[in-house]
N, C-alpha and C positions, 0 to 999 in steps of 0.2 A: 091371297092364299090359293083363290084356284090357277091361276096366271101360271103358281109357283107348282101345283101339282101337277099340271096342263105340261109342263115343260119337262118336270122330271118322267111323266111318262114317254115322253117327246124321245126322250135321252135315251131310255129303256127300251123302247122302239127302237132307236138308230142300233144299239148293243145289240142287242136281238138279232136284226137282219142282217150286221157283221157275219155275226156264229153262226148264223145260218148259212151265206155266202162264205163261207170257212169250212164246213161240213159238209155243204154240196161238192165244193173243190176236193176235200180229202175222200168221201165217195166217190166220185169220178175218177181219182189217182187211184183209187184200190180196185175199180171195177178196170181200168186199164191194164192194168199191171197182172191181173185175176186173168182177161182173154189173153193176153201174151205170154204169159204163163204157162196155160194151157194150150197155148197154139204152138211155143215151143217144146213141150212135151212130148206132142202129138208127133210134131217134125225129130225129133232125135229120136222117138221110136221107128217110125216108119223109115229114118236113115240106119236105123243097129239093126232092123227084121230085112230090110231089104240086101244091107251086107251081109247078112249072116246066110240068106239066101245065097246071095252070087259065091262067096266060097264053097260053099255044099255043091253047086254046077261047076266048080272050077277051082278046085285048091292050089292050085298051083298059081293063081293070079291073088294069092292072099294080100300080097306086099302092096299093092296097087290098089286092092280093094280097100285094105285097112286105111290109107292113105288118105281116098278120096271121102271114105265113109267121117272121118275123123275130119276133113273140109268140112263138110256139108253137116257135121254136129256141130261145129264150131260158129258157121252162119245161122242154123238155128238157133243155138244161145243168144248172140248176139242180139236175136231179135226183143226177147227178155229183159237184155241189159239196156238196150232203147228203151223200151217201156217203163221201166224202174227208172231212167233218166228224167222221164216223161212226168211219170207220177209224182216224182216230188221239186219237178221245177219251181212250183207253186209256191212251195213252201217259204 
């Protein structure tokens, strides 16, 4: 009888440290995905305040600015959709 409790704890323990090792993994995916998030936020802002800058010195280079501005938001998503790739490789 104790052999048989001794083991079923054994068992519950191994379960345990699973979902623990399962919960550390999906926090780390959501704390990943949480700074690239905000890192690409930060970057498609400071890419729309800065175009929106260069037209106001220069309206006449709109077509070029809008262009380049609309690159450089597009590689900052992208950094986002890496991280969301990231996050849930685990899974």
């Amino acid at each position: 009888m104790i052999l048989e409790t001794m083991t079923m704890l054994a068992e519950t323990g191994a379960e345990a440290g699973a979902a623990a090792v399962a919960m550390g993994n999906e926090i780390k995916g959501s704390f990943t995905l949480g700074i690239a998030g905000a890192g690409a936020a930060i970057g498609v802002g400071m890419v729309g305040a800065k175009a929106a800058e260069a037209v106001g010195r220069n309206p006449g280079a709109f077509g070029n600015i809008l262009t380049i501005g609309i690159i450089g938001m597009a590689l900052a998503e992208a950094i986002a959709i890496y991280a969301l790739i990231l996050a849930f490789q685990g899974r």
